[in-house]
MARBA-3410 file (N, C-alpha, C, O; in Angstrom, 1 decimal):
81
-6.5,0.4,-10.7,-5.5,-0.4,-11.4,-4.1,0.3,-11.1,-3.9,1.5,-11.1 ~ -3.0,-1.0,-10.8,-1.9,0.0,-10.5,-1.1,0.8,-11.5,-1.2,0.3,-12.6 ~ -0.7,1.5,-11.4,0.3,2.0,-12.5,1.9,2.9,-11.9,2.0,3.5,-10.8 ~ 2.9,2.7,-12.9,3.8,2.9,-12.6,4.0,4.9,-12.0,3.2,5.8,-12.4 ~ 5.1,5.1,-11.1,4.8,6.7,-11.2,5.7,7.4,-12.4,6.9,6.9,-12.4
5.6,8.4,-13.1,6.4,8.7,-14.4,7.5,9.8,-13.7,7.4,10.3,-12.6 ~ 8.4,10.0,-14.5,9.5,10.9,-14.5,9.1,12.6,-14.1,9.5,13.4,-13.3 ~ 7.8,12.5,-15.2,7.3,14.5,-14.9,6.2,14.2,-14.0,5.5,15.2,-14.1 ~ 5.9,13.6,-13.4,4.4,12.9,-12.4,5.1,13.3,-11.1,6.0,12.6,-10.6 ~ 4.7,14.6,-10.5,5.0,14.4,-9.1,4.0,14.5,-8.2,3.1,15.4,-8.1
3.9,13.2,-7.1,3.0,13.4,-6.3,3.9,13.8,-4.8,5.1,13.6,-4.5 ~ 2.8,14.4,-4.1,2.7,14.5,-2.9,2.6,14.0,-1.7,1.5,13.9,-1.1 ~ 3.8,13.4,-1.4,3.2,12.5,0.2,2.1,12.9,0.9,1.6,13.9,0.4 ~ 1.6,12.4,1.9,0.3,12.9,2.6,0.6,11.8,3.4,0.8,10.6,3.2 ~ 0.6,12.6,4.8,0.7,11.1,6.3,-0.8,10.0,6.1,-2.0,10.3,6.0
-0.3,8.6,6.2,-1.1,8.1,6.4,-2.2,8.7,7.6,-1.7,9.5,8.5 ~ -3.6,8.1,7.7,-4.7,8.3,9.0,-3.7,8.1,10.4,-2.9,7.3,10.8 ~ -4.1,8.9,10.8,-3.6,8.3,12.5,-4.5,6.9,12.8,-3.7,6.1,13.2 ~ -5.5,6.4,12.9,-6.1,5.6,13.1,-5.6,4.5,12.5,-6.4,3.5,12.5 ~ -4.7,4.5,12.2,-3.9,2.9,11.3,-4.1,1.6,12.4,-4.0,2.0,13.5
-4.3,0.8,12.2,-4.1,-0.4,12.9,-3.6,-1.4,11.9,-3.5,-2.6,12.1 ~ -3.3,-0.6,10.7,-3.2,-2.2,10.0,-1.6,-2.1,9.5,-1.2,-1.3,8.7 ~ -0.8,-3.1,10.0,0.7,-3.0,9.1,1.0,-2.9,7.9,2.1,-2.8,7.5 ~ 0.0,-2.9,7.5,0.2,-2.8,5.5,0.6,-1.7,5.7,1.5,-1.6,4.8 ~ 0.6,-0.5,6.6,0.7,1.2,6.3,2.2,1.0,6.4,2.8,1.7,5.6
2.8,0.4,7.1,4.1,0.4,7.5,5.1,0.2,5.6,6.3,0.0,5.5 ~ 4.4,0.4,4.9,4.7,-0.4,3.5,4.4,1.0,2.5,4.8,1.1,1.3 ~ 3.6,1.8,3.1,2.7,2.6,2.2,2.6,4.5,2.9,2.6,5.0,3.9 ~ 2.6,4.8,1.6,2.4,6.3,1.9,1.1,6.8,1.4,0.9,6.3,0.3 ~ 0.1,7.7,1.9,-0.7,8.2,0.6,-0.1,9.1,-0.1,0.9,9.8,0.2
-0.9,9.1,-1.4,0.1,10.5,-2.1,-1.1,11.5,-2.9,-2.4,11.4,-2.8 ~ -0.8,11.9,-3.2,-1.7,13.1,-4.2,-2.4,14.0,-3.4,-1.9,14.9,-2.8 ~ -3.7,13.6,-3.3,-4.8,14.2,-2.6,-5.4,13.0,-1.6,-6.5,13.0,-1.2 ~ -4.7,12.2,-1.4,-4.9,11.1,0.0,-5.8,9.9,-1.1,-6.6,9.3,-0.4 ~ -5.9,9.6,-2.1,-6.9,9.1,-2.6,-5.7,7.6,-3.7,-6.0,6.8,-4.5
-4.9,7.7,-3.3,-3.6,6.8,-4.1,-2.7,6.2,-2.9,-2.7,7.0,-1.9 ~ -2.0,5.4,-2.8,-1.0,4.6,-1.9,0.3,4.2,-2.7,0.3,3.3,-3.5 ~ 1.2,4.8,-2.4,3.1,4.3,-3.2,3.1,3.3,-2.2,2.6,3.3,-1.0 ~ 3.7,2.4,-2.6,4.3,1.5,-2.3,5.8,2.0,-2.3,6.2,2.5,-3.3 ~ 6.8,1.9,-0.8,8.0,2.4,-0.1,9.0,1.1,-1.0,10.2,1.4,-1.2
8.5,0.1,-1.2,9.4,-0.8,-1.9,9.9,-0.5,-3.3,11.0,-0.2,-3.7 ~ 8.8,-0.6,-4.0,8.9,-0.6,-5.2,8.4,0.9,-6.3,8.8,0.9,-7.5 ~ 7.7,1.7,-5.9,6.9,2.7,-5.9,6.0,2.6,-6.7,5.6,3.6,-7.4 ~ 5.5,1.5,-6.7,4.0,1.2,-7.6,3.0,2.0,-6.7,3.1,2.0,-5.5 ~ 2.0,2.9,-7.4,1.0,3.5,-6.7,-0.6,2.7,-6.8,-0.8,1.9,-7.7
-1.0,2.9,-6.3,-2.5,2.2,-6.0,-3.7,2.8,-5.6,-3.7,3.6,-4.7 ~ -4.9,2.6,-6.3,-5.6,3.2,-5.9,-6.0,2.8,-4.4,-6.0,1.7,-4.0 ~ -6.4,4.4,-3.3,-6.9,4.1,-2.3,-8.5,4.6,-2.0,-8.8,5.8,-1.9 ~ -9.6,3.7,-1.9,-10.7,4.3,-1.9,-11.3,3.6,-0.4,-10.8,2.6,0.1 ~ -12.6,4.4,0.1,-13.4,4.2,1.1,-12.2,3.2,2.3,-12.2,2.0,2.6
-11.4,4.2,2.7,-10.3,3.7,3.8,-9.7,1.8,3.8,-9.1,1.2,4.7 ~ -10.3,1.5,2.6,-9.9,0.1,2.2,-8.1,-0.4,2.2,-7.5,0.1,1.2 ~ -7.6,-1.2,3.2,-6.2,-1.6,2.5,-6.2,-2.5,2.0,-5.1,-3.1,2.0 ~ -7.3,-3.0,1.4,-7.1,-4.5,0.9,-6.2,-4.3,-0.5,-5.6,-5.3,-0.9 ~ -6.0,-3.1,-1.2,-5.0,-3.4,-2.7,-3.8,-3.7,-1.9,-3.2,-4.8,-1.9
-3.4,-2.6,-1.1,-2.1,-2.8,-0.6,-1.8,-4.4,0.2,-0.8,-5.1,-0.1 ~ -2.8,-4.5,1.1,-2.1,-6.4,1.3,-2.0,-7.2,0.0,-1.1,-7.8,-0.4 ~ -3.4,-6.9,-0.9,-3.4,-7.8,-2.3,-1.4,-7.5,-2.9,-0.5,-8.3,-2.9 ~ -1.2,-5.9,-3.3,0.0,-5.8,-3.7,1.2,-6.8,-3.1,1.7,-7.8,-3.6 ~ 1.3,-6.1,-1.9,2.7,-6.6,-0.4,3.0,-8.5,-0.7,4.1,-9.2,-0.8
1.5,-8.9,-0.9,1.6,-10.8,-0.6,1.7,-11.0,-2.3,1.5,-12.2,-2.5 ~ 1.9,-10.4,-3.4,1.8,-10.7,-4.9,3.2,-10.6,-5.1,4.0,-11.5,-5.2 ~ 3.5,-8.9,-5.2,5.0,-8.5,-5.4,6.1,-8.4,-3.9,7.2,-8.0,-4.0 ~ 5.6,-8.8,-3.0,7.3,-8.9,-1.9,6.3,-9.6,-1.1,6.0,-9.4,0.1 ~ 6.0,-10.4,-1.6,5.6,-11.8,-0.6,6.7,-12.2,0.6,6.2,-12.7,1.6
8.1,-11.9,0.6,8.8,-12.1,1.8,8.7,-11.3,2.6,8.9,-11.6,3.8 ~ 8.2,-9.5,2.0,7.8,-9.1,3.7,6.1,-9.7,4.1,5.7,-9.9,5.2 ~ 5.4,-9.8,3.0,4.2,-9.7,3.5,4.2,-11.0,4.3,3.2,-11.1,5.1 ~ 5.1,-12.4,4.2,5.1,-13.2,5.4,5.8,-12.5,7.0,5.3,-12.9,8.0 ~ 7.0,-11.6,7.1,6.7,-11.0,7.9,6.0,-9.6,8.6,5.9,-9.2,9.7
5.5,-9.2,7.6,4.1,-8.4,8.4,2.9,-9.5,9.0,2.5,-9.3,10.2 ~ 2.6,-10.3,8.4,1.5,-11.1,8.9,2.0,-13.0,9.2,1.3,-13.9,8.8 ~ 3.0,-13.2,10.0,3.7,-14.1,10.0,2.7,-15.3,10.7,3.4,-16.3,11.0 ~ 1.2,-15.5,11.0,0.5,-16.2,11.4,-0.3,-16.6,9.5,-1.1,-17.5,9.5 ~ -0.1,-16.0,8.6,-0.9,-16.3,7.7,-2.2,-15.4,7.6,-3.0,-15.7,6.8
-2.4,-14.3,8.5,-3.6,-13.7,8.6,-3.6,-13.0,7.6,-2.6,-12.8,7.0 ~ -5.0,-12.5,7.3,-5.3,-11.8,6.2,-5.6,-12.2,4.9,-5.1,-11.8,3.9 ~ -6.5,-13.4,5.0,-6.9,-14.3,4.1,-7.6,-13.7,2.8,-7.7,-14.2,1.6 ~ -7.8,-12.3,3.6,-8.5,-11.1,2.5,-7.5,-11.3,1.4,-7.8,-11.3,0.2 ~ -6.5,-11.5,1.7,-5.2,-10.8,0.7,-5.2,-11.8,0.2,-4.1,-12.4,0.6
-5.8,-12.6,-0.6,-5.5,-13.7,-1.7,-5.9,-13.1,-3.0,-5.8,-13.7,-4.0
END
């Protein structure tokens, strides 16, 4: 569930995987212990589990639907409804 990050709450960036192929990352940092994703727009955090980015497209196409038409400008990623 997302939740906002607080004033005394400090996380830790962590490089996303090298193995990215997916442009959602271009959007997203992990943070903590690699197990959460900030959002670079807004800094809503997210949980990140079993190398899944589906919150983060769910997020990108919900709250900044104008990039998530240009990250996936064919409409792909049907997952993300």
């Amino acid at each position: 569930m997302p939740h906002q990050k607080g004033k005394s709450e400090q996380m830790n960036l962590v490089s996303p995987p090298r193995n990215r192929h997916e442009q959602v990352w271009d959007m997203f940092n992990l943070v903590g212990r690699g197990d959460s994703t900030e959002c670079s727009l807004c800094e809503v955090v997210l949980s990140y589990k079993d190398s899944s980015t589906s919150n983060m497209k769910k997020h990108i196409k919900k709250r900044h639907n104008f990039r998530f038409k240009q990250l996936f400008p064919s409409g792909a990623s049907s997952s993300a409804t």
